[in-house]
C-alpha positions as CSV (number, residue, x, y, z in Angstrom):
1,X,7.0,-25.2,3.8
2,X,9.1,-22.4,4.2
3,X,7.1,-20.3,1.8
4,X,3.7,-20.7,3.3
5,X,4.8,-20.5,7.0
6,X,6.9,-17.5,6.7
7,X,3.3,-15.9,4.9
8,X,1.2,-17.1,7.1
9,X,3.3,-16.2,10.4
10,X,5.0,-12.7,9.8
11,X,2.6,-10.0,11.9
12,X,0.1,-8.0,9.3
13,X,-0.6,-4.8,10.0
14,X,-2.8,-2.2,7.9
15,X,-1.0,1.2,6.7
16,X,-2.9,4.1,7.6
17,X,-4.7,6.0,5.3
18,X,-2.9,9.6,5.6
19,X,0.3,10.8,5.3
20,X,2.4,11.2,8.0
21,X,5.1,13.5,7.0
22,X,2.3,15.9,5.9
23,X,0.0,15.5,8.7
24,X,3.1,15.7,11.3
25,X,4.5,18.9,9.6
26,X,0.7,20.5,9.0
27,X,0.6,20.1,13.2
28,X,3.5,21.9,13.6
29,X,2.3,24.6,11.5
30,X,-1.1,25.3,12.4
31,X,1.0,25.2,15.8
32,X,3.4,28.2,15.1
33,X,3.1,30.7,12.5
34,X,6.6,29.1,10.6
35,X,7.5,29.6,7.0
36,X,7.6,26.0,5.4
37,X,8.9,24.4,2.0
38,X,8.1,20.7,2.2
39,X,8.6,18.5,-0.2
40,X,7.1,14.7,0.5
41,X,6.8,11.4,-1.5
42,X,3.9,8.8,-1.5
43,X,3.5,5.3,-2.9
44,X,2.3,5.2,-6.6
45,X,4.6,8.2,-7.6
46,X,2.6,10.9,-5.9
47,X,4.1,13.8,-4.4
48,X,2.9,16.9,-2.0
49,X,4.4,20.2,-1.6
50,X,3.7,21.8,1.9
51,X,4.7,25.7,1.3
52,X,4.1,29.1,3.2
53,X,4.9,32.3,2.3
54,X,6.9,35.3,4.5
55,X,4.3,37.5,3.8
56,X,1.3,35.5,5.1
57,X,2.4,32.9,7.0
58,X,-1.4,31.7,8.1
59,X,-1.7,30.4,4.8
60,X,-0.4,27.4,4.5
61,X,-0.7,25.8,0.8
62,X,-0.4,22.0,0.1
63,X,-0.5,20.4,-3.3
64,X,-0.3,16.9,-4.6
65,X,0.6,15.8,-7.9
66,X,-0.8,12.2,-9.0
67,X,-1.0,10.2,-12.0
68,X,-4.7,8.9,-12.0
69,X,-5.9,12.8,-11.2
70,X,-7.9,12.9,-14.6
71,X,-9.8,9.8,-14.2
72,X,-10.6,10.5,-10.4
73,X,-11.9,14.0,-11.5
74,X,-14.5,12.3,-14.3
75,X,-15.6,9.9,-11.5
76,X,-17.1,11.5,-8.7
77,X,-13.3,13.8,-8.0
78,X,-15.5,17.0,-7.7
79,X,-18.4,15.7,-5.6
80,X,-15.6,14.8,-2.9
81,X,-13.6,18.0,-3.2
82,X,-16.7,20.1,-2.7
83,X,-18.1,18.3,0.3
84,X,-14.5,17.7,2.2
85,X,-12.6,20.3,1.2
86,X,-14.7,23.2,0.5
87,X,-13.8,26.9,0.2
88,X,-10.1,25.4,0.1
89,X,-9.6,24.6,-3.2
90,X,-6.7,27.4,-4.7
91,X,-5.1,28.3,-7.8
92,X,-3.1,24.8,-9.0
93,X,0.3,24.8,-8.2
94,X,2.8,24.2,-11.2
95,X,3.6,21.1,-11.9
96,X,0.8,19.4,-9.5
97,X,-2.4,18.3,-10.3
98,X,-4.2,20.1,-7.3
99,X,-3.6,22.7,-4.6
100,X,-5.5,23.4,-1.5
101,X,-5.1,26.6,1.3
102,X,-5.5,26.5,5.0
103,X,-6.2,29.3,7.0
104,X,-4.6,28.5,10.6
105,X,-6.8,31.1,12.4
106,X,-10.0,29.3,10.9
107,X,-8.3,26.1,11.8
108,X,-7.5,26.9,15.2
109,X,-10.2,25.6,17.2
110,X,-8.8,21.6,16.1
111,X,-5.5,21.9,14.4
112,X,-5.3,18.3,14.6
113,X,-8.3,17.5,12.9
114,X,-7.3,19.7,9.7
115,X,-3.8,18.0,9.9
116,X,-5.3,14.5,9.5
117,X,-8.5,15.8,7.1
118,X,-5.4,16.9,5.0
119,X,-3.4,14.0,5.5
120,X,-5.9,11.9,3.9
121,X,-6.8,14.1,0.9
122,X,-4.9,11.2,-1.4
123,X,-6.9,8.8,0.2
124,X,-10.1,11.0,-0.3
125,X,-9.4,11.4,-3.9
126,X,-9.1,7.6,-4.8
127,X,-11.7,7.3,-2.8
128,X,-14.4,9.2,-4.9
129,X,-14.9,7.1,-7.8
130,X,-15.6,4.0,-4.7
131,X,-18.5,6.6,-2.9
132,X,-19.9,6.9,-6.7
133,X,-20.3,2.9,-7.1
134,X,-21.7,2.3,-3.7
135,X,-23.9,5.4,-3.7
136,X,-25.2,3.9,-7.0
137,X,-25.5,0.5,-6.0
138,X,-27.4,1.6,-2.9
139,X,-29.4,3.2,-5.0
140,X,-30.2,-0.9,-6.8
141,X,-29.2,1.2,-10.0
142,X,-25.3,0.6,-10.5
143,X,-23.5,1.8,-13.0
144,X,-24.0,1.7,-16.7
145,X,-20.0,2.0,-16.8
146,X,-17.2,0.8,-15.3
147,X,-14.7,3.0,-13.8
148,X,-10.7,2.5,-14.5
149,X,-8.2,4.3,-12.2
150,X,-4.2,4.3,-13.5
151,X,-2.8,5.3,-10.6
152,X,0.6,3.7,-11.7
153,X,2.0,3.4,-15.4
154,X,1.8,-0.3,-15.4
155,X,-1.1,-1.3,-13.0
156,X,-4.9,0.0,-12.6
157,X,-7.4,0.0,-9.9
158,X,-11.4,-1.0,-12.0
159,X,-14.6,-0.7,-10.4
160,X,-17.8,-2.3,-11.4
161,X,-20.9,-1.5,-9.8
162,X,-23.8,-3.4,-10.3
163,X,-26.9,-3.3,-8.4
164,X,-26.5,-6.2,-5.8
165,X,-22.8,-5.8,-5.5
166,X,-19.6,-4.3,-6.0
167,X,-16.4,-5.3,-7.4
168,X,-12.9,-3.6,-6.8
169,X,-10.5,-5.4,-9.5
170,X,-6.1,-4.8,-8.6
171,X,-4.0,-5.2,-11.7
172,X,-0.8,-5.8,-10.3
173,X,2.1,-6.4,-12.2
174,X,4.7,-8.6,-10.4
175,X,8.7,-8.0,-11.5
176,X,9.8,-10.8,-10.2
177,X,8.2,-14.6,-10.0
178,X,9.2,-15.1,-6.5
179,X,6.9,-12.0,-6.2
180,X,4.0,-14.2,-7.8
181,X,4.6,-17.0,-5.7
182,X,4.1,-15.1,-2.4
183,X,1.4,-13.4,-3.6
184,X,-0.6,-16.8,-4.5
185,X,0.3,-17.7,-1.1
186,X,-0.1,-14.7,0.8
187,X,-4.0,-14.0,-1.4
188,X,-5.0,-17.6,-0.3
189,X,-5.2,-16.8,3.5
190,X,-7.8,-14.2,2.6
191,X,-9.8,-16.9,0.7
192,X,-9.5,-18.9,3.9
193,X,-10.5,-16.7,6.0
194,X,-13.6,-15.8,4.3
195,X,-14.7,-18.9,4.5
196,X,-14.6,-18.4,8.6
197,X,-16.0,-15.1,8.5
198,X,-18.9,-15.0,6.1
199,X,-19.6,-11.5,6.6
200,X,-16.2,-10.7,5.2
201,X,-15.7,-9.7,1.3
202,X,-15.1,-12.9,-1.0
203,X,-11.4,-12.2,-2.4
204,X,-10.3,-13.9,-5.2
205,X,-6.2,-13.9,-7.0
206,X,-6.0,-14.9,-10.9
207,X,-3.5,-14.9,-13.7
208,X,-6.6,-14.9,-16.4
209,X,-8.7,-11.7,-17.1
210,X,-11.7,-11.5,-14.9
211,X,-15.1,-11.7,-16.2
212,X,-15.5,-7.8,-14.8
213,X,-13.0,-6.7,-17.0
214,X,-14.6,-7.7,-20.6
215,X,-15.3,-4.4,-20.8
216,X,-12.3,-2.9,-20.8
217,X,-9.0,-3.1,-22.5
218,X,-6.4,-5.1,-20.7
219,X,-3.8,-7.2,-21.8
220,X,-3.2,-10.3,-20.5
221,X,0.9,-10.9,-19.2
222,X,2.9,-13.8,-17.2
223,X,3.8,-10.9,-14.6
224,X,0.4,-9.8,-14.1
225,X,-2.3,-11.4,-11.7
226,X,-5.6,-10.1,-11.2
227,X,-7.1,-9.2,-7.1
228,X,-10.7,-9.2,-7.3
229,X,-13.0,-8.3,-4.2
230,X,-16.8,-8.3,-4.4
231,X,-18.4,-5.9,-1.7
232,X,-22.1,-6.6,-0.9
233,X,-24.4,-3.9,0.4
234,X,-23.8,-4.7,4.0
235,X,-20.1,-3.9,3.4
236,X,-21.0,-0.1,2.3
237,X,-24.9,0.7,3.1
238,X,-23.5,3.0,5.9
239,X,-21.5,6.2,5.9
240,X,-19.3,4.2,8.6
241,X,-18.9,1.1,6.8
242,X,-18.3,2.4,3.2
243,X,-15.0,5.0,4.8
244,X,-13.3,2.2,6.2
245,X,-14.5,0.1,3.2
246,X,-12.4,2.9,1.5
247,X,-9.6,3.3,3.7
248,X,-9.1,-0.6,3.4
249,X,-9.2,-1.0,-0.4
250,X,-7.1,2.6,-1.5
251,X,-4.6,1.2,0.0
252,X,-4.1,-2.3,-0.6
253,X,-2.2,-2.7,-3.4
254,X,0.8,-1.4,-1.4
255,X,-0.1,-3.2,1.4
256,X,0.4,-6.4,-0.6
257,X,3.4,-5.2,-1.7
258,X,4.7,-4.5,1.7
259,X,4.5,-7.6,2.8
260,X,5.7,-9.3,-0.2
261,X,8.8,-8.1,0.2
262,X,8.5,-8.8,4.0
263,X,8.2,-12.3,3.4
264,X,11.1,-12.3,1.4
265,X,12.9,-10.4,4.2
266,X,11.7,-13.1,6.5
267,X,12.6,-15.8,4.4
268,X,16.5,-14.6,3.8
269,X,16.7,-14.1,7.3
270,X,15.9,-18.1,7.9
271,X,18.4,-19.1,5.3
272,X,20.8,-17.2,6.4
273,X,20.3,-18.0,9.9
274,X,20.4,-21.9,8.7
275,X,23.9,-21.7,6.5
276,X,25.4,-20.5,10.1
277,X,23.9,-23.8,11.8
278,X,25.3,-25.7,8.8
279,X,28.5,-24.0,9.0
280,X,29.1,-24.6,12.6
281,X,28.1,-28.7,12.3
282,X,31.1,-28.5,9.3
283,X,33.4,-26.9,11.8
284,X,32.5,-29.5,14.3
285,X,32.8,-32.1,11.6
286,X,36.6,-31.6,10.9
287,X,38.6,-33.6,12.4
288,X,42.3,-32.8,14.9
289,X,45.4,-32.6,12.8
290,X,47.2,-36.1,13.3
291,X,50.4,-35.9,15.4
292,X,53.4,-35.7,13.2
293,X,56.2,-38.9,13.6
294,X,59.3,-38.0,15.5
295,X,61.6,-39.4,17.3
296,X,63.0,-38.4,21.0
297,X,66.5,-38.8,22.3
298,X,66.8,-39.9,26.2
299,X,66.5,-36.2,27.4
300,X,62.6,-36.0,25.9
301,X,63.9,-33.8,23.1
302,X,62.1,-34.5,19.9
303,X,63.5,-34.5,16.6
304,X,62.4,-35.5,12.9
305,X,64.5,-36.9,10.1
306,X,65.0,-35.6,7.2
């Protein structure tokens, strides 16, 4: 169908994990000693704020304001700060959740790696309560708890860690039912695929509450749908594996998104493409005007009666 096909056959790819309006503008920077006021937007309503000040321009501050800050913070948010960004934590810019400083003459010797360790500090900080669950499932303790992120108004991120296994639950909520469709499409290739690559994550799409989520309080709606992946140990027992674990998951509720609505790009594009054929076989189609009567004198002159 054209549903399926134009899911199956539009190219993926994965969005990277940092920003790159902030991690193009921190290079620059660290670069040359320039004065900056930056403003920048993320997916899930986040924003940064890239500022440097006249008087000291080897300081450069950057701070991010995001909804789920709280919950990360409770769930493992302090652990990361301290062993990423350490020493850099400054006074909290108004109106953000978080600032941090960078000193470009301590950041000198790899000005590139500072601009994408900073690039990635969203990514680091959703990332937190994940290194909790795997650290305590490598630890065959889990966790008595389960872990709820809001990192949008309407949608959540859980986390359940149990001691064999852990499961990231997506509560996505869909605004359109074309949106639904694709998605039950688009979620089905990874349940195919799985079943080639058995060292891959099991990945399973619902409408119905999860058995994970009994503990929690979620409402069940016809524009919601539930994305469940269960990690096993092999998927996180290394430093390695559980980063790009990390990277992978943070961000897939946008990557979803993004190719919803590049399936639907794909799909106007073929019906659009198909009323021109049609509309050139009904051009085709119409047949000559007929020749009008008339009647011609001896010199081949024509003239009609009226």
């Amino acid at each position: 169908s054209l549903l399926s096909s134009s899911v199956v056959h539009v190219a993926m790819i994965l969005l990277e994990p940092g920003h790159k309006i902030l991690q193009e503008t921190l290079a620059s920077r660290l670069e040359t000693a320039e004065v900056c006021d930056v403003k920048a937007a993320d997916f899930d309503d986040v924003m940064y704020h890239i500022t440097s000040h006249p008087s000291d321009k080897n300081i450069i501050r950057v701070s991010i304001s995001l909804r789920c800050y709280s919950d990360i913070m409770e769930n493992g948010g302090q652990d990361m700060l301290d062993e990423e960004y350490k020493d850099m934590v400054d006074e909290t810019e108004s109106g953000f959740d978080l600032t941090i400083k960078i000193n470009r003459e301590e950041a000198a010797s790899n000005p590139a790696a500072m601009a994408e360790k900073v690039a990635q500090l969203k990514r680091n900080l959703i990332g937190a309560p994940l290194v909790k669950a795997f650290e305590a499932s490598n630890a065959k303790k889990g966790l008595d708890k389960g872990i709820e992120i809001k990192y949008r108004s309407d949608e959540s991120m859980y986390v359940v860690s149990d001691k064999d296994r852990v499961a990231v639950i997506f509560r996505c909520a869909f605004r359109e039912t074309t949106d639904i469709a694709i998605a039950k499409v688009f979620l089905q290739e990874f349940a195919e695929t799985q079943r080639r690559l058995q060292a891959a994550p099991t990945a399973n799409y619902r409408m119905d509450i999860p058995d994970e989520l009994k503990g929690f309080d979620v409402q069940e709606s016809d524009s919601v749908g539930f994305i469940v992946f269960n990690l096993m140990p092999r998927h996180f027992d290394k430093k390695e594996k559980a980063k790009k674990a990390i990277s992978v998951l943070f961000n897939f509720r946008n990557y979803l998104m993004y190719h919803i609505k590049c399936s639907k790009a794909y799909m106007h594009m073929r019906m659009r493409r198909r009323v021109e054929s049609l509309l050139q076989v009904l051009n085709r189609a119409i047949p000559d005007k007929p020749a009008q009567p008339g009647t011609k004198t001896m010199s081949g002159r024509k003239f009609e009666r009226k």
